[in-house]
C-alpha positions, 0 to 999 in steps of 0.5 A: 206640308212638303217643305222641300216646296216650300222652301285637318284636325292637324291643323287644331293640334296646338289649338283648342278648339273651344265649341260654346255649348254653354254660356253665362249670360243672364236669364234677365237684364239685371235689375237694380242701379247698375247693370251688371256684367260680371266677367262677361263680354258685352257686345254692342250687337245691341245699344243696351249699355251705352248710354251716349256717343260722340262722333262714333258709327255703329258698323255691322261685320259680314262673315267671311266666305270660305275660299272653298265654298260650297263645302258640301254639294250633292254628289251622290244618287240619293241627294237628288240635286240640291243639299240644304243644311236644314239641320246642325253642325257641331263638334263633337270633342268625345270623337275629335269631329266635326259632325253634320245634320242636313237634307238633301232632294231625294229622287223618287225612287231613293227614300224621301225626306230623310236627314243625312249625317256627314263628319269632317276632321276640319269642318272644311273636307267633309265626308258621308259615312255609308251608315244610314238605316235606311237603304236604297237600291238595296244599296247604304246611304248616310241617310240616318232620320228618315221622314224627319227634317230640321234636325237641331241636334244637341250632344247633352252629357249631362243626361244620365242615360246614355241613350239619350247622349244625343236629342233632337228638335225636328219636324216630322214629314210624315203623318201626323206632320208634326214638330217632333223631339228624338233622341239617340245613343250615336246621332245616327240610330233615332227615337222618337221621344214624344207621342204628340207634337212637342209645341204648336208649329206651322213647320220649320223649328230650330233650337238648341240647349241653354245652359244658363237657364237649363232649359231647352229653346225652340224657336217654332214657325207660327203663321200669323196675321200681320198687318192683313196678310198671314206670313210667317213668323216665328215663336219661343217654346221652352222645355225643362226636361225635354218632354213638356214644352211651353206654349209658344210666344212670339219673338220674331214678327216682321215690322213696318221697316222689314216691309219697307225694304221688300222691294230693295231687297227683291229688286237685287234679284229681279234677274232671277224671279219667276213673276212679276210684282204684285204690290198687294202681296210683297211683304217680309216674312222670316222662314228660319232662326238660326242661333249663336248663345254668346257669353252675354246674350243671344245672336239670332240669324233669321231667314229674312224672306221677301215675297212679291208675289204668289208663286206658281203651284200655290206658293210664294216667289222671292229671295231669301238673305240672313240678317242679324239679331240680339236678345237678353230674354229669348222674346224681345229682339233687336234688329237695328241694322237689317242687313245681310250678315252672309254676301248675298245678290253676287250675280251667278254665284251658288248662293246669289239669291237664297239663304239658310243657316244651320240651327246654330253657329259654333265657336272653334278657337277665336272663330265664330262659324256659321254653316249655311245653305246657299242657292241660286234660284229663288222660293218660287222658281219652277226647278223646285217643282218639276224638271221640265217645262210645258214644252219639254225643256229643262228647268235646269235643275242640278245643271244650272240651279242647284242648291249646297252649303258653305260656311261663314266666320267671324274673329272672336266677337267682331261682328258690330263694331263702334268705329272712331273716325281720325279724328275722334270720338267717344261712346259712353256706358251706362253705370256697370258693375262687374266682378273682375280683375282687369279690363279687357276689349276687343279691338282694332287701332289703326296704325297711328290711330289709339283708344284710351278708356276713362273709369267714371263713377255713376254720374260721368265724374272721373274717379280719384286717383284713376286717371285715362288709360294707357293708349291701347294700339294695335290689332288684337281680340284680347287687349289688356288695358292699363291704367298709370301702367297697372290692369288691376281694376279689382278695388272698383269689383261691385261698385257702379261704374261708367266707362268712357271710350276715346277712339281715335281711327280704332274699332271697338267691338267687345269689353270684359272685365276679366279674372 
């Protein structure tokens, strides 16, 4: 299957640069009287710990684009005209660097479909070291998979040997085409590690390494038949070792309400579409899942692509937009607001109308990062196919359509926030337990504006001797929250517990009860 068809480091000094590699969210939803959160920060991404609202509105957050964007473009001969990030970003805290896996559009006389290795000080300015094992022209190239693309890339310090200090989820692009593990000494020099295909897949595969679970995810492309038509969708596979991986189950399958919102989503593009309509053939698919392990769940960026019709040369037309997506157990999904989470549809931008993410978003500091592809043309356009019309004008391929990577990012955690109007409202948890010392949220309270929390027991009943919080004012990611002027909330530590939030012209976006 030809996917490319288809489809200052001085400025950290003082700052930690804190990437989430490992997370302590629970492998299940606890069972029992109440759910327990630990020390985590729970986030209200999905609704599964309240229990009620009055007067609040759920709001979902889109990233902010760099100023800069796009960061990284195809500035060199063996990229061809278009760069997607079809890989990774991590920072490696061995090195101090950032380091990137992506693809480019070989032209045909340059080695084809090879993943290119980039590193920053920042993961703004970005570099391509000559240290490709592959050459062209008799010349170095940052080239460093060759016939190997997707590349999710984990640095894994656990692995006792050293050779294998790097792995690598990908698809194979060359006979037999196949998802395919590697592993390296450096994220540059790579070995296949399987003889056959680490799970079923129809190409596109993404994962990363779950540190609470000790396994290794996938999330493979598995075509299936869905109300009538074939689309894709996408499955979970697992792996304990790296070597024996699970036979997928899905996980993201487009519903009735992605199909509803087909047109709206195609109709922001029609400007750029290469064919018109065919009601019989518009529907939703998902093309990619990129992914971001929080402390108490798992976000999910999926590739929401939206078809209208087959596309010349046997493929299918449409734009592509990221949404957002939350999970306790890596198979059952919550999406309520299927909104994009990147700005997209902005006329004559570099990413108006297709959009992929990187395998996973990183934490550095308080920001949550998320690299991705942005294109100006859509998955059927005729520049994916050849250079020129049939009479010899140009498609516009590198001139005026051209795909390259930029980055979005969130503060810490603010990406839904439950917002209280002036004149208030409330959101109240279902029972909780925790194992903390004090309490912690996340928020944002208007000038003139407060949040206050009540601690009640298990029936919604005040607790004795605990009266409603000091007000919580200001904007800040780490509120302390007082109660009669003491944070000491470790006596209720192990006991079921409601809490109940008052927000007046305030957002709130995570709580945590904190050591």
């Amino acid at each position: 299957m030809n996917l490319r068809l288809l489809c200052q480091l001085s400025l950290f000094t003082v700052v930690s640069i804190a990437i989430q590699q490992s997370v302590a969210f629970a492998a299940e939803p606890p069972a029992g009287t109440a759910f327990d959160v630990g020390q985590s920060a729970q986030l209200f991404v999905d609704r599964l710990l309240v229990d009620s609202t009055d007067g609040v509105a759920f709001t979902q957050h889109q990233g902010q684009t760099h100023p800069q964007n796009p960061l990284v473009v195809p500035d060199q001969p063996w990229e061809g005209w278009r760069l997607e990030i079809y890989g990774s970003v991590i920072y490696d805290e061995d090195e101090q660097i950032f380091k990137m896996w992506y693809i480019g559009e070989s032209p045909e006389d340059f080695p084809d479909y090879a993943t290119m290795y980039a590193t920053s000080t920042d993961g703004i300015h970005w570099e391509k070291p000559l240290v490709g094992v592959n050459s062209a022209r008799g010349a170095q190239t940052n080239a460093v998979a060759p016939g190997y693309l997707l590349a999710s890339v984990i640095k894994d310090h656990a692995d006792p040997d050293p050779d294998r200090r790097y792995k690598m989820i990908c698809w194979r692009q060359k006979q037999p085409y196949a998802a395919q593990s590697m592993t390296s000494a450096d994220g540059i020099h790579w070995t296949e590690v399987s003889d056959k295909p680490i799970c079923r897949s129809s190409d596109v595969i993404t994962g990363y390494y779950d540190a609470p679970r000790r396994k290794y995810v996938a999330f493979p492309k598995l075509n299936t038949t869905i109300r009538g038509i074939e689309r894709r969708c996408f499955g979970v596979s697992t792996s304990d070792d790296f070597l024996t991986w699970t036979e997928p189950q899905l996980a993201f399958v487009p519903d009735a309400r992605d199909d509803a919102g087909s047109l709206a989503r195609i109709e922001r593009v029609r400007h750029i579409l290469d064919r018109p309509d065919d009601p019989k053939l518009m529907r939703t698919e998902f093309y990619g899942i990129g992914l971001y392990p929080h402390e108490s769940c798992l976000l999910a960026f999926p590739w929401v692509f939206s078809t209208n019709n087959n596309a010349r040369y046997g493929n299918h037309e449409g734009p592509c937009e990221i949404q957002l997506a939350v999970s306790r157990n890596l198979v059952d999904w919550d999406r309520p607001f299927r909104t994009p989470v990147i700005p997209i549809n902005r006329s004559g931008a570099w990413d108006e109308s297709y959009q992929q993410t990187a395998a996973q978003a990183i934490r550095v500091g308080d920001e949550i990062r998320l690299y991705y592809c942005g294109a100006n043309y859509t998955h059927g356009t005729p520049v994916l196919y050849r250079t020129n019309f049939e009479d010899g004008t140009s498609t516009g391929r590198r001139t005026k359509y051209s795909s390259a990577i930029g980055l979005v990012t969130w503060p810490l955690d603010r990406f839904v926030s439950v917002d209280g109007p002036a004149a208030g409202g409330t959101l109240t948890t279902v029972p909780v337990t925790h194992n903390g010392a004090r309490l912690e949220i996340n928020a944002h309270v208007q000038p003139g504006g407060s949040l206050t929390v009540e601690l009640l027991d298990a029936a919604g009943r005040p607790r004795d001797g605990w009266k409603p919080s000091n007000p919580v004012t200001g904007d800040n990611l780490r509120h302390t929250v007082t109660f009669g002027g003491s944070a000491d909330v470790s006596r209720l530590a192990g006991q079921p517990l409601v809490l109940r939030f008052k927000l007046n012209s305030a957002e709130l976006y995570s709580f945590a009860f904190r050591k």
